[in-house]
Backbone as XML, in Angstrom:
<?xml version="1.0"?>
<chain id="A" units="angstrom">
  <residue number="1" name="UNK">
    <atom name="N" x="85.244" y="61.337" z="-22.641"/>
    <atom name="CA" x="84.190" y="60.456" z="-23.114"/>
    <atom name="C" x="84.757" y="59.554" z="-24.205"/>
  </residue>
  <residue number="2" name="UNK">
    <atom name="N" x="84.330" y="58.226" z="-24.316"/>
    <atom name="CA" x="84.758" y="57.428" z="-25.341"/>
    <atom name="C" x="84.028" y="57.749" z="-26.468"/>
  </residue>
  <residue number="3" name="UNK">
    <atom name="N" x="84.345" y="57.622" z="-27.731"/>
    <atom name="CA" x="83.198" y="57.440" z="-29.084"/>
    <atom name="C" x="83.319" y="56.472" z="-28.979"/>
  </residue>
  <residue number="4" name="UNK">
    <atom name="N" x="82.065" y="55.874" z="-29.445"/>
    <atom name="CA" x="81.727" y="54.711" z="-29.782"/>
    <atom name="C" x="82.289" y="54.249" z="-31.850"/>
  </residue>
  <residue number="5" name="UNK">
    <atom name="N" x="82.495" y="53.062" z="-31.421"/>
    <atom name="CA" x="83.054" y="52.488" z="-32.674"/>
    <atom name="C" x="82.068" y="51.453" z="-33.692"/>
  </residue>
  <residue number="6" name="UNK">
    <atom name="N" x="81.661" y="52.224" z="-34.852"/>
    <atom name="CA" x="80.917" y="51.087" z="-35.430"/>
    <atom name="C" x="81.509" y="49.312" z="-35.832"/>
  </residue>
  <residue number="7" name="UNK">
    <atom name="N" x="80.361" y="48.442" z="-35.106"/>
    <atom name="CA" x="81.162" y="47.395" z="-35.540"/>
    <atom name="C" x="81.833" y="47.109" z="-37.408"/>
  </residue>
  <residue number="8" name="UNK">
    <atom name="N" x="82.760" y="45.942" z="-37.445"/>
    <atom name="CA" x="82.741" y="46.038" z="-38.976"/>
    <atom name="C" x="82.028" y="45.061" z="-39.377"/>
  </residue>
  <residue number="9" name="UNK">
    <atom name="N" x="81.197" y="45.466" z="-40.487"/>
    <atom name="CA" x="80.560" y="44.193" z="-41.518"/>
    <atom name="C" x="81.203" y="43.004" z="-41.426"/>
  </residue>
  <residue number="10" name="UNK">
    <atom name="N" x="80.341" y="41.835" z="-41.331"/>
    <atom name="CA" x="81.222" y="40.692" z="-41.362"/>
    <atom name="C" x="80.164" y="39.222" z="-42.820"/>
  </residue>
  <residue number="11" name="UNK">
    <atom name="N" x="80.559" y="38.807" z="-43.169"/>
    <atom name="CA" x="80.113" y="37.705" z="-44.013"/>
    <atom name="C" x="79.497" y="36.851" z="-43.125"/>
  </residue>
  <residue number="12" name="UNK">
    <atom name="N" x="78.611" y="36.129" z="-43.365"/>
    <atom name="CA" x="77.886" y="35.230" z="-43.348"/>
    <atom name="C" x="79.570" y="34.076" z="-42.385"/>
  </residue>
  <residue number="13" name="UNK">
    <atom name="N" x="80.081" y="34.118" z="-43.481"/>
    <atom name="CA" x="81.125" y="32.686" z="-42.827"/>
    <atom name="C" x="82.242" y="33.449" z="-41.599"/>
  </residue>
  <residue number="14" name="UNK">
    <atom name="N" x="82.538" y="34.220" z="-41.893"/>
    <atom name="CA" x="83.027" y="34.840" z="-40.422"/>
    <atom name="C" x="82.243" y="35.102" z="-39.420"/>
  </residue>
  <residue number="15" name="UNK">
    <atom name="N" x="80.786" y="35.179" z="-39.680"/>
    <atom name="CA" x="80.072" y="35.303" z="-37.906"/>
    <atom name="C" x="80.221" y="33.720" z="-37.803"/>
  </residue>
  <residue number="16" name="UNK">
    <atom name="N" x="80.409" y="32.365" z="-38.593"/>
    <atom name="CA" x="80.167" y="31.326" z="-38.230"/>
    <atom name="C" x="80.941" y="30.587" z="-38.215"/>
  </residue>
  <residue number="17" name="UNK">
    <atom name="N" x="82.844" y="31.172" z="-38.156"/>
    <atom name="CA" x="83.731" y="31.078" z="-37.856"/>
    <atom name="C" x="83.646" y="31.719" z="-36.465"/>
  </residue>
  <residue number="18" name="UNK">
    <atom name="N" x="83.110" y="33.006" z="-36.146"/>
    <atom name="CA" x="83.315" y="33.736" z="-34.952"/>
    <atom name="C" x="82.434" y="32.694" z="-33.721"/>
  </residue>
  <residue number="19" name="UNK">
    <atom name="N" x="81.353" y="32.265" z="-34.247"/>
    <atom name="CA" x="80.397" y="31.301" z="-33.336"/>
    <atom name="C" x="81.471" y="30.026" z="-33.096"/>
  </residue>
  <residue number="20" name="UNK">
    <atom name="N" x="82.063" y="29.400" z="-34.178"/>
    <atom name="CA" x="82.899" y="28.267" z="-33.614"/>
    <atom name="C" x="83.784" y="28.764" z="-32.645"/>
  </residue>
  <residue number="21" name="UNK">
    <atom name="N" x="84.837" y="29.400" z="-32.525"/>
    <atom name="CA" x="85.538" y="29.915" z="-31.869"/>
    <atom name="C" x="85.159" y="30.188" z="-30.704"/>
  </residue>
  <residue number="22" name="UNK">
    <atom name="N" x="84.304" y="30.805" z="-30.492"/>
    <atom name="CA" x="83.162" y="31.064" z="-29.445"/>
    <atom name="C" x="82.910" y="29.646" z="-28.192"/>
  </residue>
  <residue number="23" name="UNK">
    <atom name="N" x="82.274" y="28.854" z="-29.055"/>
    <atom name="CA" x="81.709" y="27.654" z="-28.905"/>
    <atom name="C" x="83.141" y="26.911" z="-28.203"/>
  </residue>
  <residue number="24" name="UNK">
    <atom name="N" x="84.116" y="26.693" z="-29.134"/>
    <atom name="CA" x="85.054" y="25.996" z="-28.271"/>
    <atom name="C" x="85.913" y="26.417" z="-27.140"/>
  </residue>
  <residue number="25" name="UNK">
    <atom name="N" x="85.985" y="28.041" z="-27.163"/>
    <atom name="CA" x="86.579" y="28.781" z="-26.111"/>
    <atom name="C" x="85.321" y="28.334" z="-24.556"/>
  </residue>
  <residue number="26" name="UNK">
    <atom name="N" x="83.986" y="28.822" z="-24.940"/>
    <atom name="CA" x="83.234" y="28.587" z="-23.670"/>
    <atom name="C" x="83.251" y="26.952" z="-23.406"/>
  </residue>
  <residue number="27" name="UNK">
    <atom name="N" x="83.477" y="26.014" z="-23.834"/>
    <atom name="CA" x="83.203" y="24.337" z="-23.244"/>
    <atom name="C" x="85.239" y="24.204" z="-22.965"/>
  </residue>
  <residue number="28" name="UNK">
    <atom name="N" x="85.694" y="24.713" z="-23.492"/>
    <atom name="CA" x="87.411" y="25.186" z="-22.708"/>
    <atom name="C" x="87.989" y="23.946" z="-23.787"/>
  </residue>
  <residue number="29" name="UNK">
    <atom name="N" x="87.387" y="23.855" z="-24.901"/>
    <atom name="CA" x="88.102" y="22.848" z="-25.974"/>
    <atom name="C" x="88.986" y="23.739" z="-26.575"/>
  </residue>
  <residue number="30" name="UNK">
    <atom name="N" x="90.227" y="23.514" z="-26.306"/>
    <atom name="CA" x="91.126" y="24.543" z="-26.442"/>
    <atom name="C" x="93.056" y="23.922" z="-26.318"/>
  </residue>
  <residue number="31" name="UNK">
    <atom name="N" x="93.596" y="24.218" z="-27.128"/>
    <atom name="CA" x="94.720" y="23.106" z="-27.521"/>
    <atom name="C" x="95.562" y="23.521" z="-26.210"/>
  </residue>
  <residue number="32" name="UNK">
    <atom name="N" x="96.783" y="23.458" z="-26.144"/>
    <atom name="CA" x="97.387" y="23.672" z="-24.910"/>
    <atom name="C" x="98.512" y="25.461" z="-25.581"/>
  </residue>
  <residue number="33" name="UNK">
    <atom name="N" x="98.978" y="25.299" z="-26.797"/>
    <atom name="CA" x="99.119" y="26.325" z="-27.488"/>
    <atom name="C" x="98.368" y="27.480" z="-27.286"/>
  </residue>
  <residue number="34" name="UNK">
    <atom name="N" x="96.723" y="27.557" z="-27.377"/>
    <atom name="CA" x="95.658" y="27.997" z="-27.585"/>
    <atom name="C" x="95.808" y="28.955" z="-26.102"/>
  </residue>
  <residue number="35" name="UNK">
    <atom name="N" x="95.623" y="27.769" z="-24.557"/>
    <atom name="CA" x="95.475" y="28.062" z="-23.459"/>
    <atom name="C" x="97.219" y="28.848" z="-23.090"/>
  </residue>
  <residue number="36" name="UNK">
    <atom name="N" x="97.801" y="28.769" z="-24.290"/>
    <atom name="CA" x="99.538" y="29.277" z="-23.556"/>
    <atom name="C" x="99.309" y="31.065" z="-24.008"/>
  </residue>
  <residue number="37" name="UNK">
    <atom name="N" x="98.559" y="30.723" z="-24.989"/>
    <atom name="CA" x="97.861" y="32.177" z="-25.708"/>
    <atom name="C" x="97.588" y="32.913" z="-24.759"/>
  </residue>
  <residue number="38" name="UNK">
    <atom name="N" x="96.190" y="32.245" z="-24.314"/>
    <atom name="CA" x="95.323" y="33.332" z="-23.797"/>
    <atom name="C" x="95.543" y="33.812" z="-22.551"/>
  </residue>
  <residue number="39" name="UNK">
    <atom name="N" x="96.610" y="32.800" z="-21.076"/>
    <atom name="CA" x="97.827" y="33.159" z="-20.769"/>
    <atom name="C" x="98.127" y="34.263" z="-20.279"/>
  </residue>
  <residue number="40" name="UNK">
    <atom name="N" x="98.848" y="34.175" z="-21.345"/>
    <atom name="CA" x="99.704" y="35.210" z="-21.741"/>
    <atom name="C" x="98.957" y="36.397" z="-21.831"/>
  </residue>
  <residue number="41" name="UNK">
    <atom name="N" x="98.019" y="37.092" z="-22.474"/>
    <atom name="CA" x="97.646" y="37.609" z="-23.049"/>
    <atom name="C" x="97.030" y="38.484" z="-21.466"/>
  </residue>
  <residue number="42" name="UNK">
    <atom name="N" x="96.159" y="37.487" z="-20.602"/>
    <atom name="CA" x="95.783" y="37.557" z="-19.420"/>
    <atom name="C" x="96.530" y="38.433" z="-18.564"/>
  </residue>
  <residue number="43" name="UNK">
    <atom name="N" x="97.868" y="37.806" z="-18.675"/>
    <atom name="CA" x="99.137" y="38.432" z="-17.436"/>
    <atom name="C" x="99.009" y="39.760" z="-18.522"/>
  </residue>
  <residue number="44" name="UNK">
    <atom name="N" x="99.478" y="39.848" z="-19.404"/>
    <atom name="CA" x="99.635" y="41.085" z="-20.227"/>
    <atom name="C" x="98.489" y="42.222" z="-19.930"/>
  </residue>
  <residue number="45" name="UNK">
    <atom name="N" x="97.291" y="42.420" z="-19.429"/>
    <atom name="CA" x="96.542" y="42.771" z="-20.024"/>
    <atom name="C" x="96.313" y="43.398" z="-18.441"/>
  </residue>
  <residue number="46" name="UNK">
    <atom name="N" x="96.633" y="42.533" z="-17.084"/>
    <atom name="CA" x="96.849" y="42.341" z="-15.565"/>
    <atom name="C" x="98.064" y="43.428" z="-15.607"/>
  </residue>
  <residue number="47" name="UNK">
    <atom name="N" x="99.196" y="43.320" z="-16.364"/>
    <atom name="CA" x="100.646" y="44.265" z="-16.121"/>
    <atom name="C" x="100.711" y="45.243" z="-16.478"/>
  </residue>
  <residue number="48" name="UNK">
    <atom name="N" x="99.120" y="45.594" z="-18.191"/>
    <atom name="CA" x="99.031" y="47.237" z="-17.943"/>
    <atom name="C" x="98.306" y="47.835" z="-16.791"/>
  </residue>
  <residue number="49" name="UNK">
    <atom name="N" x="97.142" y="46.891" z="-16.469"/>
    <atom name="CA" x="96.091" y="47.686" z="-15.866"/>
    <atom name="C" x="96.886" y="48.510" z="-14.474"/>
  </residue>
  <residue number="50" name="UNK">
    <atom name="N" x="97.876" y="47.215" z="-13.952"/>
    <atom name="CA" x="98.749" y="47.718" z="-12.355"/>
    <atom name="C" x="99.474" y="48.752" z="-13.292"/>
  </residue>
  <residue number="51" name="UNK">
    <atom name="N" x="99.662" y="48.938" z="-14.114"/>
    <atom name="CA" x="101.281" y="50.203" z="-14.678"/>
    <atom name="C" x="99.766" y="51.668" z="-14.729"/>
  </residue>
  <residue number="52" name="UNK">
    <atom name="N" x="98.936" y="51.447" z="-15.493"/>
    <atom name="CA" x="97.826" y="52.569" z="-15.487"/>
    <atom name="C" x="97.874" y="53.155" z="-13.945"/>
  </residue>
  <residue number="53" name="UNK">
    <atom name="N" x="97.001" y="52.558" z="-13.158"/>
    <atom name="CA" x="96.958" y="52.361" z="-12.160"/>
    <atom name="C" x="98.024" y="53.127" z="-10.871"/>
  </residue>
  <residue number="54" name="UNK">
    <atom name="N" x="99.073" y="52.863" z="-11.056"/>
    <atom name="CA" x="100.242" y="53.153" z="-10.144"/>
    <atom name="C" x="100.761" y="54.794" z="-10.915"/>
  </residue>
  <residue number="55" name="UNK">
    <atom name="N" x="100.454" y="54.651" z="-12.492"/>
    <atom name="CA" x="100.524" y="55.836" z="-12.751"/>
    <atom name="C" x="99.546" y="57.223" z="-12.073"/>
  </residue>
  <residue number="56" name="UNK">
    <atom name="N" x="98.358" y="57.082" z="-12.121"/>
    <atom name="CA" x="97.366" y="57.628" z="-11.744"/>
    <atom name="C" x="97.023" y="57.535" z="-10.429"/>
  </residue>
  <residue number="57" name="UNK">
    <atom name="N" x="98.042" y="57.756" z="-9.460"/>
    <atom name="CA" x="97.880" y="57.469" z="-8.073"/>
    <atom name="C" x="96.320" y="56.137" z="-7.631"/>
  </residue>
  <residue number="58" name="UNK">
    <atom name="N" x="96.567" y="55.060" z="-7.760"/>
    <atom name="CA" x="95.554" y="54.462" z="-7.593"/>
    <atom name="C" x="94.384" y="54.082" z="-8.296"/>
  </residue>
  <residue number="59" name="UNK">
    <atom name="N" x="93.689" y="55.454" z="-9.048"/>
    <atom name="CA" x="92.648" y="55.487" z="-9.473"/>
    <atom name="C" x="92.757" y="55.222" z="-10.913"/>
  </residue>
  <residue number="60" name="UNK">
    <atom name="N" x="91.702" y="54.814" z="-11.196"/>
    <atom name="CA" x="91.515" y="54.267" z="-12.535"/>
    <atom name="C" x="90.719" y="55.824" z="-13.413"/>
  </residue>
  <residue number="61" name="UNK">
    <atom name="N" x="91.857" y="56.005" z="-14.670"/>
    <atom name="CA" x="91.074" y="57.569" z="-15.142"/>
    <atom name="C" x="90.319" y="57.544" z="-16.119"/>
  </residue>
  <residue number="62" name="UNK">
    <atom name="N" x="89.695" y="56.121" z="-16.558"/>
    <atom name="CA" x="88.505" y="55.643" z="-17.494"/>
    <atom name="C" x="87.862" y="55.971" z="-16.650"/>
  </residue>
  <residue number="63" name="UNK">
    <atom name="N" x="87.449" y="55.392" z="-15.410"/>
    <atom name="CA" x="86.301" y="55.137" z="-14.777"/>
    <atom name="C" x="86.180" y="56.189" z="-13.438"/>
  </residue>
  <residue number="64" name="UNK">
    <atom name="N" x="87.023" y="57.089" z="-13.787"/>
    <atom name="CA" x="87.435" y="58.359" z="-12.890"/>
    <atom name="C" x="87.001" y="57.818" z="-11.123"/>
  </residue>
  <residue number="65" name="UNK">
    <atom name="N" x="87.511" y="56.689" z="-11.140"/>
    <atom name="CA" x="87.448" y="56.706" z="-9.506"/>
    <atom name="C" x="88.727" y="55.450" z="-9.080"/>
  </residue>
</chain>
């Protein structure tokens, strides 16, 4: 079973830093740096799930199936 994680407190100007960020990620205003980021990050994230995966004959052992 997972525990659940309390979120952390945030200020007033970081939820409205977190909303900009937000805001320009969903309309895809996003530098080319930005898009080399997230990328990356994408394939990365694609190369554990196949390594989990191939470990655990197939099945995924979060979601036990």
């Amino acid at each position: 079973m997972i525990h659940s994680n309390p979120n952390p407190t945030m200020t007033n100007l970081e939820i409205a830093e977190f909303h900009h960020r937000m805001n320009r990620l969903m309309r895809g205003e996003l530098t080319q740096e930005e898009r080399a980021k997230l990328l990356d990050k994408k394939r990365n994230m694609h190369r554990v799930t196949q390594m989990i995966l191939n470990k655990n004959g197939g099945k995924n052992p979060i979601l036990e199936y």
